[in-house]
Every structure is written in C-alpha cells, then in structure tokens.
C-alpha positions in Angstrom: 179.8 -74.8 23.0 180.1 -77.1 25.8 178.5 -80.4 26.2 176.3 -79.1 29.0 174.6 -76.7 27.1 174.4 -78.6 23.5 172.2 -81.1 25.2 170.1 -78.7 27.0 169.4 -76.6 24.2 168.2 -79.7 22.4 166.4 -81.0 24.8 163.1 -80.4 27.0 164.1 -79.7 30.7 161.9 -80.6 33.8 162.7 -80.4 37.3 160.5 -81.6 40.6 157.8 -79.5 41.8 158.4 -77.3 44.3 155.9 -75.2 47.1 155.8 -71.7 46.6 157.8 -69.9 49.0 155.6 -67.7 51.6 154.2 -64.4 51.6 154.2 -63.0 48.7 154.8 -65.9 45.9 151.6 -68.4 47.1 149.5 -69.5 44.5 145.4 -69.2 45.0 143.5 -71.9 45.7 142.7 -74.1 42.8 139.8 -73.3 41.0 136.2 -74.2 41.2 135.7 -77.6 39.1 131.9 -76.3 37.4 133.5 -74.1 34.9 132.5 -74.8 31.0 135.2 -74.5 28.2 134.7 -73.8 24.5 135.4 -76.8 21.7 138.6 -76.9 20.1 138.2 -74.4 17.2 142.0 -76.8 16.0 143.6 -79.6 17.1 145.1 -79.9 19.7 148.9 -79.5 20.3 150.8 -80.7 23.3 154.3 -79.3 25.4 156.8 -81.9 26.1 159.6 -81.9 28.3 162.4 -84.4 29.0 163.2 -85.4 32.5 167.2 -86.2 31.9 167.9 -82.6 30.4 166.5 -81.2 33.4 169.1 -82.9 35.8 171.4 -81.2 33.8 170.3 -78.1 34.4 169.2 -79.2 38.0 173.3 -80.4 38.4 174.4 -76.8 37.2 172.1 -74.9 39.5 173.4 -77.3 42.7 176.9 -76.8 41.8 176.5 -72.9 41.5 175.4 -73.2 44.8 177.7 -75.8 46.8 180.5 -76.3 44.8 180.6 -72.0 43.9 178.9 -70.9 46.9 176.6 -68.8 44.7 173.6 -67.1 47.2 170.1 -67.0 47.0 167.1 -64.7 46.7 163.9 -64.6 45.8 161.5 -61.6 44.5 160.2 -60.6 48.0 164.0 -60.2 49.0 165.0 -57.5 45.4 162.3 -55.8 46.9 164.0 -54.9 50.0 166.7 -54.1 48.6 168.1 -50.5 47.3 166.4 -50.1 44.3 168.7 -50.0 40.6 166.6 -47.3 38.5 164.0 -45.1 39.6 160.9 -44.0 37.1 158.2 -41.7 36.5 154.9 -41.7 36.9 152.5 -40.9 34.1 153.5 -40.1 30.9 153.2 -37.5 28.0 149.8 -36.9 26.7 150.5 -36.7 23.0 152.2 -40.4 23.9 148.6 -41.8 23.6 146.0 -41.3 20.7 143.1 -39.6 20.9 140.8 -42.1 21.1 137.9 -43.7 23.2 140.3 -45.3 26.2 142.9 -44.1 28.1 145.3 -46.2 30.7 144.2 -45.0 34.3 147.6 -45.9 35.4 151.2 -45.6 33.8 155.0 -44.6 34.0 157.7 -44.2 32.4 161.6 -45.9 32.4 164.5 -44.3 34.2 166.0 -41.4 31.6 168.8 -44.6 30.6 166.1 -47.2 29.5 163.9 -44.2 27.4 166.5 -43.0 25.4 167.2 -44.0 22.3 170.7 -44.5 22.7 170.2 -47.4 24.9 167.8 -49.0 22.0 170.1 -52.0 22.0 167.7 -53.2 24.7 164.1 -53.3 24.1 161.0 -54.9 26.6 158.6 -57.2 25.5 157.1 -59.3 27.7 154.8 -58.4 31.4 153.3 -60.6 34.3 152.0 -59.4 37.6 152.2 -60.0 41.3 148.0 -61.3 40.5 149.2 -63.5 38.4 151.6 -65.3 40.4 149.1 -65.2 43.3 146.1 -64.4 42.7 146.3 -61.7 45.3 144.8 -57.7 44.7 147.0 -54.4 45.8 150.3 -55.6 45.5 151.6 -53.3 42.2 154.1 -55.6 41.9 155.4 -56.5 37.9 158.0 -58.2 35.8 158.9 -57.0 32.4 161.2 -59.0 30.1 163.5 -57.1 27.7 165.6 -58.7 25.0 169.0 -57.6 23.2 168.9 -56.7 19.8 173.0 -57.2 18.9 172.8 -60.1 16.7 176.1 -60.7 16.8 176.5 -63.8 18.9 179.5 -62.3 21.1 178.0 -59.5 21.9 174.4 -60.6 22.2 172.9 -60.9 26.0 169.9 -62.5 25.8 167.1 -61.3 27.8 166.1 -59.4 31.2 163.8 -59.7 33.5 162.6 -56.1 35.4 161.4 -56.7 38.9 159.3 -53.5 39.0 157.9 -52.1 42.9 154.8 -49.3 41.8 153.8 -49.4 46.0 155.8 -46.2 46.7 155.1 -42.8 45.0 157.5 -43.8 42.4 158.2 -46.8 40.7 161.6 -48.7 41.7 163.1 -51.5 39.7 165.8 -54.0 39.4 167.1 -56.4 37.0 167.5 -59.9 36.8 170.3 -61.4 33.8 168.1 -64.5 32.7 170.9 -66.8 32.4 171.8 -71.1 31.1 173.6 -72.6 33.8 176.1 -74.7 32.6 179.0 -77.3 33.6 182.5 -76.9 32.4 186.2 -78.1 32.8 186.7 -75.2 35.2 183.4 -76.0 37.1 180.1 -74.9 37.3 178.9 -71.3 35.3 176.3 -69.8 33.1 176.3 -67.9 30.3 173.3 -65.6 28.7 170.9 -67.3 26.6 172.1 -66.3 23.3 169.1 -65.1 20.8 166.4 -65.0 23.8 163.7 -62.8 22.5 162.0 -63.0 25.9 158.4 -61.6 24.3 155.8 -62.5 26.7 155.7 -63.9 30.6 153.7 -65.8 32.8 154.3 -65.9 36.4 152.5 -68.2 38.4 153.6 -69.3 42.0 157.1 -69.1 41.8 157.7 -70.2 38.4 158.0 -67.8 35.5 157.5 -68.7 32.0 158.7 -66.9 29.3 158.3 -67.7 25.9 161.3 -68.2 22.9 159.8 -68.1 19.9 161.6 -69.2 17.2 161.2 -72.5 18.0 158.3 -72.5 19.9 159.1 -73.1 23.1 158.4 -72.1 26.9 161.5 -71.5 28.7 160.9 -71.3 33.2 163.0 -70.2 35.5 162.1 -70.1 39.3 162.0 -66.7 40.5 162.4 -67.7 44.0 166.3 -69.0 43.1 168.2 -66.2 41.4 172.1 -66.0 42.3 172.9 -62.2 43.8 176.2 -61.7 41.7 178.6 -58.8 42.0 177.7 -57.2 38.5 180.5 -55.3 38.3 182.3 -56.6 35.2 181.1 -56.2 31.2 180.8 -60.3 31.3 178.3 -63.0 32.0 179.5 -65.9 34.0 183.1 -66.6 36.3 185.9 -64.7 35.9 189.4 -65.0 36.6 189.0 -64.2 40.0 186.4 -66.5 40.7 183.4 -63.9 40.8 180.3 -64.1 39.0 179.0 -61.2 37.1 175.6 -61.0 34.6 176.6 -57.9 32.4 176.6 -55.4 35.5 173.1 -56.4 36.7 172.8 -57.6 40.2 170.8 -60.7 39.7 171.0 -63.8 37.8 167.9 -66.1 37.1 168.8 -69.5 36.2 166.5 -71.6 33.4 165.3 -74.6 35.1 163.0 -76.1 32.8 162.2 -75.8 29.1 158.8 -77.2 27.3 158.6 -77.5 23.8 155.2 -77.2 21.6 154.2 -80.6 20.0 151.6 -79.7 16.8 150.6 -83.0 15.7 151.3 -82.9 12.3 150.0 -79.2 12.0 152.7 -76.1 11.3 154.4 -75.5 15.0 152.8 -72.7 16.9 156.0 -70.1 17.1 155.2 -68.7 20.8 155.1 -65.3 20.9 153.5 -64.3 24.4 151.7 -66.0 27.2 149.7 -65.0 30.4 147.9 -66.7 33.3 143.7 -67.0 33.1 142.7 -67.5 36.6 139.1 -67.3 36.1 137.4 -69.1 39.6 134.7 -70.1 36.9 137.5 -72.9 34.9 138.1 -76.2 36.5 142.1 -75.2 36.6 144.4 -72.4 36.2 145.9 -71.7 32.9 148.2 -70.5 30.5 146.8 -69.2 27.5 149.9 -68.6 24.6 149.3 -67.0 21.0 151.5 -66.3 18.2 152.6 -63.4 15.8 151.8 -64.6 12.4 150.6 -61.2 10.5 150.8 -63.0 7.3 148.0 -65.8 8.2 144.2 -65.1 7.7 143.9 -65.7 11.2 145.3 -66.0 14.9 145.7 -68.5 17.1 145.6 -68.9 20.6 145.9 -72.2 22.6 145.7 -72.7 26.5 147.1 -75.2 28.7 145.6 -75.8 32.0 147.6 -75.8 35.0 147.6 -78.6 37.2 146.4 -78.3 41.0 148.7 -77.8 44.1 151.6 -77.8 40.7 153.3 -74.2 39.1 153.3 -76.7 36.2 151.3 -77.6 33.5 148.6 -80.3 33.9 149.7 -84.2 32.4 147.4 -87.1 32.3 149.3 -90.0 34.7 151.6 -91.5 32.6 151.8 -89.0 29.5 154.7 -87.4 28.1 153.0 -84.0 27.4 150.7 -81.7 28.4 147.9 -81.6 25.4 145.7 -78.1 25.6 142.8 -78.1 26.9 141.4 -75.5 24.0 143.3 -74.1 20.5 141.0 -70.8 19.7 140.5 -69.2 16.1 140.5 -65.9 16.3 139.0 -64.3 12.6 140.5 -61.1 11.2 138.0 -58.3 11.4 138.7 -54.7 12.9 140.6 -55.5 16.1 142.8 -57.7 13.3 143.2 -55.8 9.8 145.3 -57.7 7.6 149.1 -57.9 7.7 148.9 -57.0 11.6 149.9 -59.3 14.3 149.0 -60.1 17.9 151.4 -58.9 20.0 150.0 -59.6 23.6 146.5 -62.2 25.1 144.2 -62.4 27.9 141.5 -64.2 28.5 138.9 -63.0 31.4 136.0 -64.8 31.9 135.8 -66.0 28.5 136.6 -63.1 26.2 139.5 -62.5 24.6 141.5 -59.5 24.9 144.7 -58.4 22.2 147.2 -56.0 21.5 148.0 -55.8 18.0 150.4 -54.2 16.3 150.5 -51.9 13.0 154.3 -51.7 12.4 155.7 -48.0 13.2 152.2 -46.8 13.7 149.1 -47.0 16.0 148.3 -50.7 17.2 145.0 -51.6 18.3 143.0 -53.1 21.7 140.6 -55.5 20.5 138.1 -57.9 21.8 137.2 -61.6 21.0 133.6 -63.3 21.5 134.8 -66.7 21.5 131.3 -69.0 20.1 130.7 -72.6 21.0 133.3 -73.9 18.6 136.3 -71.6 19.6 136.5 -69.9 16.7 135.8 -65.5 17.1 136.3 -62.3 14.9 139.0 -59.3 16.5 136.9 -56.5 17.0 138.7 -53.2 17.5 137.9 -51.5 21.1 140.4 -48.5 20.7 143.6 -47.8 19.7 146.8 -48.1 21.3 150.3 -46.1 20.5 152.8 -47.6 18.2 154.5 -50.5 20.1 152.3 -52.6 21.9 153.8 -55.5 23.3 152.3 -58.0 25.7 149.2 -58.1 28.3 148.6 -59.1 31.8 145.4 -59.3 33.5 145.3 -58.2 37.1 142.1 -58.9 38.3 141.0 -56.5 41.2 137.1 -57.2 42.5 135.3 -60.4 40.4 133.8 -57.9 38.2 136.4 -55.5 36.8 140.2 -55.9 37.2 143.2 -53.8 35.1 144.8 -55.1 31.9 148.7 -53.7 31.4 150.4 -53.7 28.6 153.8 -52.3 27.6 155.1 -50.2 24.8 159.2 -50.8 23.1 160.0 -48.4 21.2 162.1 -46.0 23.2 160.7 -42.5 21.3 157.1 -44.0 23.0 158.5 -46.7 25.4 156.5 -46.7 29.0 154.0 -49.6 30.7 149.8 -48.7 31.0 147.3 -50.1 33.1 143.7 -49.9 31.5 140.5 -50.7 33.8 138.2 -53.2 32.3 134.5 -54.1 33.2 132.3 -56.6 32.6 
C-alpha cells in the first residue's frame, strides 16, 4: 500500500467548496429559516474531517489531470452520451406481493445486471436528480452497486449507475468509484477495496455515499469524473500509459471523507443516507441510519447542510459537524425483531423505511416522530425480498414519489411509490 493512500484511508479528507455547475446540478435555494425540529431522542454525534488528508487527495485529482492529462465530465455530459445498458420498463407482477401498495413506476436491469450469473455485483444505494436540485420532471437517478469478491485482488469496490428514465426506456452508464492516489510512477487510482457503497445522497454536485464498517461518509464530486478508455480487466495506469476502471467508461474520484464522532456512545455504523429538503427546516439535510437488526431499536441522525455549501453545516471555528437531531425509532410492526432498516426518508416530519426480513418479504413502514424524537415503526405494506435504500423525490408540496431498489438478482429491479400527505 502506498503512502498516499495509508494516510488517506486513516484520515478525514476535506476539500474547498465549490458552485454547482449549471443546468442541471444547481442546488435550491436554501430553506425557509421558521421550520421547528424535534429534541434529540440521543446525543448528539458529530462528522469530522481533516483538512491535510484532503490535499492529498486534492494533489492526486490535479495530477490526474495536468501531469496525466486525464479529461473531464460531469453527469449532464454521460447523459449525452451513447448510452452503456439499456432496461425495461415495468416489471413482473408476481415480483411484488399482494398487498395494499404498489410502485406506480418501475424497471428492470439490462438482461447482464438481472441475471444471476453476474451476482458478483449487487446495488444498494439510490439518490435522484430532486435531490441534488431540488428540481421536479427530471427522472434522472444514481444507484450504487458494490462487489461481493472478498478476496482483496479481485475485489472492485463499488459503482455508481447514472440512470436516464426521460426516454421510453431507461438508459444507463457506470461510473468506477475510484481512490486517487500518488505513486513512484506518478499519479493513479485504484478501486476502493471493501466499498459496500449502501446508500447515497446527492446534493448539488457532491455525492455522498456511505462505508459502513467504519462509519463513515465517503463524497466524490459528480461533476469531475475522468472519461477512461475501459477497455482493460484493471483499474488504474497501465503499461501504456492509459487509464482503465474495470471496462467502465467513467471514473469518479473520492474527494472528501467524514468520519462519525459518537461521543462516548457505540459508533453509528452508516448504512444509508438521503437528502430532506423540506422548505419547512431552517437548512437542507442529510438524514443517515444504520442496520443494527440485533438492537431493540433504530437510529437515525441528521445533519443539516450548510447554506450556499454542498457540505455539511460547522459552527465557525469547530472541527465537526454535530447533528442537529439523533431519532429513536421503537420496534413495532414496520420493525419486528431481528429485522433491519435498510433505506430512510424524512418528508415533512415523518419517517419513512424499508426494512428487510432476510430472503423474504421486507416491509414499508412509517414513523410519527413525538416531541422528544423518539417513534414506533409501523408497517404500511410490504415490499419484495430485497429492499435496499430510499430516495424521496418530491413532485408538488403535497405528494412527491419515494424509490427504492431491490438486490437480489432473482427479484432485482428499482420502484417508484407515490406518497400523500
């Protein structure tokens, strides 16, 4: 391992802030500053980040760039491109069980990413174009999918699908999420070894993802991914001096890592995040929760985003971000015991989970969060064996569409479900 990326994998990165880039990756306008939050059901926990390691990784990114000559391109630029897989709309009815709710939109992988055979890769992790911008009718998502070789030489990390649903079918590409790094034959990166990639967050042009088996938030700028050839079984330079990420076109670099600070309480392992931009909250959020089936409850913790920033909100002169709210949420129907949340939303003060039940059904349940933070999972309906993260994408200020995502690749395909208020 070289010296570059020992430090950076011990470390906390952080890099400048930067402006969205136009069109389509502009963050709303901050929020409305009369909105009332819940008490801390728990204490509260902070995310630090260390300024030198992200020069590092900063240093890497410059030298891919000028010293390599590495391009650039952003999300709205994939998008024009020829698209990599093709999918289906819909999918199977006996997919989904017979209960109360139904997605009112869904599709399916290209045949390669259903079939069983390519189960060495499996997604986790969604976000939407909403979330990043706050903007309604763009069907534009990312879905994260991590490797399951264990084996370190063979294991690649995680993948980021940048998924186009405007056509009459959806059209995706991938992204290798990638370390850059600094060697004595110059500058590289390699995959991020172990990435489990399970939930993302993307907001402006900044994309969190979460790494949980050490808690951690790992961001990558999804404005400043390298176009690579992709035509070689290998992640990084070769011989020749090309750059390849597994035979993917795209390579997204990690520019900034935050790390979760418990305060003396067991370290929240981050399992999946998403963006609350309710206009009703004094700031933007992330709102991050954890799969712990074997506790008698769930937790959930946001962290408010700071205005006119992709990042999230300090106090002048501290070293961390402390959340502005850690929620309890109670085992009760939407929570049975020995299941897990998988995937949370907040919109306008309710909680909404996916929760998982092993091989078979999971469930979507709801949260009434009361004064002190503290709610009881109430089951809504159920959802087919799987269920992985959730996005909000909020449509008119009453009603909006939460997707989630399924992995396993006998039942793997992404849902949109309407909700109302």
């Amino acid at each position: 391992m070289d010296t570059t990326r020992r430090t950076i994998l011990r470390g906390m990165a952080a890099a400048p802030v930067v402006a969205a880039t136009s069109g389509l990756l502009v963050p709303g306008e901050a929020a409305a500053s009369n909105g009332v939050t819940a008490a801390p059901a728990e204490q509260p926990m902070g995310l630090t980040y260390d300024a030198a390691h992200s020069a590092l990784l900063e240093e890497s990114i410059r030298g891919l760039r000028d010293k390599e000559k590495l391009g650039r391109i952003d999300v709205a630029g994939v998008l024009r491109k020829k698209p990599q897989y093709e999918g289906r709309n819909g999918f199977p009815g006996a997919w989904w069980p017979g209960s109360a709710g139904r997605p009112d939109k869904a599709f399916r992988w290209s045949g390669a990413d259903r079939l069983a055979g390519r189960d060495t890769w499996r997604p986790q992790g969604i976000s939407t174009v909403h979330d990043a911008t706050g903007q309604r009718g763009r069907n534009i998502l990312l879905v994260s999918w991590y490797h399951r070789e264990e084996d370190h030489s063979t294991n690649r990390g995680g993948r980021v699908a940048i998924i186009d649903l405007r056509g009459r079918t959806p059209k995706y590409w991938y992204a290798l999420l990638v370390l850059p790094t600094r060697k004595a034959g110059g500058h590289s990166f390699e995959p991020l070894y172990g990435l489990h990639a399970g939930g993302l967050a993307w907001y402006g042009n900044r994309l969190y993802v979460t790494e949980s088996r050490t808690g951690a938030l790992y961001v990558f700028n999804t404005d400043d991914m390298f176009p690579v050839k992709g035509r070689r079984d290998l992640c990084g330079k070769d011989s020749h001096g090309d750059f390849h990420a597994f035979r993917e076109p795209y390579a997204m670099p990690l520019s900034r890592v935050y790390r979760v600070d418990a305060q003396g309480q067991k370290r929240l392992k981050f399992s999946q995040v998403s963006v609350d931009r309710d206009p009703l909250r004094p700031y933007r959020s992330l709102v991050v929760n954890e799969w712990e089936p074997g506790k008698d409850h769930a937790i959930v913790a946001r962290w408010d985003i700071g205005h006119n920033s992709p990042y999230p909100r300090m106090a002048p002169g501290a070293a961390s971000a402390v959340s502005s709210a850690v929620y309890r949420v109670e085992r009760g129907s939407g929570l049975p015991e020995g299941r897990g949340v998988q995937g949370a939303v907040s919109i306008r003060g309710r909680l909404y989970l996916s929760v998982s039940r092993g091989s078979g059904n999971g469930y979507y349940s709801g949260v009434r969060l009361d004064s002190g933070g503290v709610g009881t999972a109430r089951k809504l309906w159920e959802l087919p064996k799987g269920p992985e993260d959730l996005s909000y994408q909020g449509i008119t200020p009453g009603t909006g569409r939460v997707w989630g995502l399924t992995e396993y690749a006998d039942r793997r395909f992404v849902f949109g479900m309407r909700v109302s208020r």
